[in-house]
N, C-alpha and C positions, 0 to 999 in steps of 0.2 A: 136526240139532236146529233148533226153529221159532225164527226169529229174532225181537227185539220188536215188530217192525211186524206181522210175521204173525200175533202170538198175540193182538195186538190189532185185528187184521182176523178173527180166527175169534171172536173174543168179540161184538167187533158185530154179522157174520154171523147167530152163533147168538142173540143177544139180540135183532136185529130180527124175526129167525123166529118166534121164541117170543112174541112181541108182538102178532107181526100175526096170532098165535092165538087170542089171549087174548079179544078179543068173542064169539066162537065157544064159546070151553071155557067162559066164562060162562053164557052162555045156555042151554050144554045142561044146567050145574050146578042152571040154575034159579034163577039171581040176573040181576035186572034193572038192573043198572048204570049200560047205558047206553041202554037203552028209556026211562030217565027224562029225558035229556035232549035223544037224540037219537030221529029219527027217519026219518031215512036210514041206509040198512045201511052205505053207506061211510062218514060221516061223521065215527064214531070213528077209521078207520084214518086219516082225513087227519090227524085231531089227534095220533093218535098218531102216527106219521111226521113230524108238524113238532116235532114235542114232543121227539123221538129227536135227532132232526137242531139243534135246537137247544141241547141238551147237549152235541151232539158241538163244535158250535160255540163254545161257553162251555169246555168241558175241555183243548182238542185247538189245535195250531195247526201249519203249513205243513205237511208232508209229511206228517206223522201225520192232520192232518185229514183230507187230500184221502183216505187209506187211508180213514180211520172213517165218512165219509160214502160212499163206493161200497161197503164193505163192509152197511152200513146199509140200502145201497138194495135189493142185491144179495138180502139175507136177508129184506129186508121182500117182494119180489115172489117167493123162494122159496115164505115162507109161503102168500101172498094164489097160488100157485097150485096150491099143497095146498087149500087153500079152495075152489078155484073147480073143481078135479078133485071133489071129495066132494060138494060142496053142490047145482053148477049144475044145469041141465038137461040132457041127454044131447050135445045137441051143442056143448056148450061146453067140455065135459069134457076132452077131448083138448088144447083152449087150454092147459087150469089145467095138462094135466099139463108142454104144450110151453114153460110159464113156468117149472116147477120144472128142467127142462134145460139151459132157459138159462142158470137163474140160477146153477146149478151150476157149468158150465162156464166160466161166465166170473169166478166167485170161484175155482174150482179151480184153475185161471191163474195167479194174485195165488198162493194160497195152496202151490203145489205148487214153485214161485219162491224165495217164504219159506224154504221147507225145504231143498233141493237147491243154489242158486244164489243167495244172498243178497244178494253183493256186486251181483248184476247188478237186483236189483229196483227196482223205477220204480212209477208211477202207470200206464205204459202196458203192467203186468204184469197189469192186465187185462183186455188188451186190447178195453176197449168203446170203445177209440176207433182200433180195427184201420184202418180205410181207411173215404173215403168211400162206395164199389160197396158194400162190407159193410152197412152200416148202411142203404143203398136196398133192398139184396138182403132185410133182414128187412123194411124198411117195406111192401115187394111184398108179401113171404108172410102179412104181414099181412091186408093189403087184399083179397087170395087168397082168403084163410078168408071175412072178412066179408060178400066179396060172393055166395061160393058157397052160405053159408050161412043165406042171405035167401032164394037162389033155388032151392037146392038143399040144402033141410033136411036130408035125411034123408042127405047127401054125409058128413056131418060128424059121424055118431054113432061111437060105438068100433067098432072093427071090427080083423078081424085084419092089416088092413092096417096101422092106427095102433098096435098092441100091436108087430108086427114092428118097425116104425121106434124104437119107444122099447126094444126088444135090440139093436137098430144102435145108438142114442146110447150106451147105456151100455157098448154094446163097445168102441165106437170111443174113449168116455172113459175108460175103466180102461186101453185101451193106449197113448195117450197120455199118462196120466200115468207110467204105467209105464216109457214112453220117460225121460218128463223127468225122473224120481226116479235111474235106472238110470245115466243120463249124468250127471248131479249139475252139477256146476262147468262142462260142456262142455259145456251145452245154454244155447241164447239164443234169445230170439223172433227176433234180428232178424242176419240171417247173416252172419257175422264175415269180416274184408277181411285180417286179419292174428292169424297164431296168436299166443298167448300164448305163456307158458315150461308152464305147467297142461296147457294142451290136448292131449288123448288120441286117440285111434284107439277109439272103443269098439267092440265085436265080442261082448263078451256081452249074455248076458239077453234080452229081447226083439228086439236088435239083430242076433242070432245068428240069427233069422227072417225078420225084411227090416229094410232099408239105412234107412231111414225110418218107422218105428214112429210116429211122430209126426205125420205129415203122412198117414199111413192111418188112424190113428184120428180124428184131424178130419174128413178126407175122407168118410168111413161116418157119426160124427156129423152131418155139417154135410145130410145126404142126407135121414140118417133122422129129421131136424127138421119135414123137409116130408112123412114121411109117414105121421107123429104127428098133423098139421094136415091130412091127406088132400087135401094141394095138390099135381093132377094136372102145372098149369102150370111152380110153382117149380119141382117136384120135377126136373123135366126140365131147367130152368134153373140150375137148385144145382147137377145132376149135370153138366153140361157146363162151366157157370163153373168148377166147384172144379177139375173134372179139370185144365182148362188152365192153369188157376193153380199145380198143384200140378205140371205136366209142365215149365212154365216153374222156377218156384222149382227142384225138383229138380236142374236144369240147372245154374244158379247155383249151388249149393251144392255141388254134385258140382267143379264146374270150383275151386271154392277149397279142396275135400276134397283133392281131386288135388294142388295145389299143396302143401298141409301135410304130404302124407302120401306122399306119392308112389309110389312099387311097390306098398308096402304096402295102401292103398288100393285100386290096380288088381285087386292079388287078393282083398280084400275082395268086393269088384263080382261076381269072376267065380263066387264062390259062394254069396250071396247076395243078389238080389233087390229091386226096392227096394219089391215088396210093394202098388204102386199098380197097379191093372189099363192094361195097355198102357202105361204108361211104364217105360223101363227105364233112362233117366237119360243120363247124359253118359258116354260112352266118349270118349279117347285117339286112337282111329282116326273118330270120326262127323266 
């Protein structure tokens, strides 16, 4: 069941979303709204957006805010990249749609938390403020896009390279969440130093596939971001960062799995996979 921070993080969510529709759905209705006062195309969404945000500021106060206002932001750059996939010009297109991916995944964090693992949720459950390297890693593929995209127009229109990368995000996101729904109370972003009395051995559902459900679906997400964005460089960059990040983390995790679990674990390992290509985790004898 969604607990009350959650259900009031999907209210904001969906009420940002719907917001940062709304100069759009007018205009096609054929009401002039906001032609009457403005006249830049973004100008409403700024107003709306501070407009949002400071309701959330007047209703809301410490923990709840900090939810209402990332949940807020989260759903307002969903929308605006529903927007900017229908509306823009061909090579923009693929941006709008790599903004709605983002923004998914990093509410679906927050929100998949709420439902499964309550007691453990934070501010840092969605994860937009994961590590420094992360948040350089998007500014790169940023800069990625813009600059190829001045020099090399036609690099950045849809293609079936960018349609593939967005079957990669959403595989990799449905089996992540899939992971964290599945483990419930035994899933944490951040890997545990000492078992609970709770903490389980999970082995079904996704888990009965490979050892890490979670950390393969990020991995395939985090790839197929960049080639949505038909970024030759990151792409190559994502795939090497993530892998090592995720052949190291693995390690770690394994090594405290072992401790918790002990035999039981090992034959975990020996029948199933940890599902990341080339890594195959920490053995006993390595």
């Amino acid at each position: 069941m969604l607990c009350r921070d959650g259900t009031l993080s999907l209210l904001c969510f969906v009420t940002a979303g719907i917001l940062s529709l709304f100069p759009e759905l007018q205009f096609r209705l054929g009401f002039n709204i906001y032609a009457a006062y403005f006249t830049n195309i973004w100008l409403p969404h700024a107003v709306q957006y501070i407009f949002i945000n400071v309701l959330a500021f007047l209703a809301f106060r410490n923990f709840t805010y900090q939810v209402a206002i990332r949940a807020l932001f989260l759903g307002y750059v969903f929308g605006i990249g529903i927007l900017v996939s229908i509306n823009a010009s061909l090579s923009w297109q693929m941006f709008g749609v790599y903004m709605t991916v983002l923004a998914t995944f990093h509410y679906s964090e927050f929100l998949a938390i709420a439902w499964s693992n309550p007691a453990t949720l934070s501010i840092d459950s969605f994860i937009l403020n994961h590590s420094v390297a992360y948040g350089v890693a998007a500014c790169l593929s940023w800069v990625e896009f813009l600059i190829e995209r001045h020099y090399f127009h036609e690099m950045k229109m849809p293609s079936v390279v960018s349609y593939f990368g967005l079957i990669l995000c959403i595989s990799g996101e449905v089996l992540r969440k899939l992971a964290m729904c599945t483990a419930k109370h035994n899933f944490n972003h951040v890997v545990q130093r000492h078992k609970s009395d709770k903490h389980e051995l999970v082995t079904h559902g996704v888990y009965n596939f490979c050892r890490h459900p979670s950390y393969v679906g990020w991995f395939y997400w985090s790839i197929g971001t960049q080639l949505i964005l038909q970024n030759p460089l990151c792409f190559v960059a994502y795939t090497f960062t993530s892998w090592n990040f995720f052949r190291d983390r693995v390690r770690i995790e394994e090594i405290t799995l072992l401790n918790f679990f002990g035999e039981d674990y090992v034959e975990y390992q020996k029948k199933v996979g940890t599902g990341l290509p080339f890594i195959s985790g920490y053995e006993i004898n390595s």
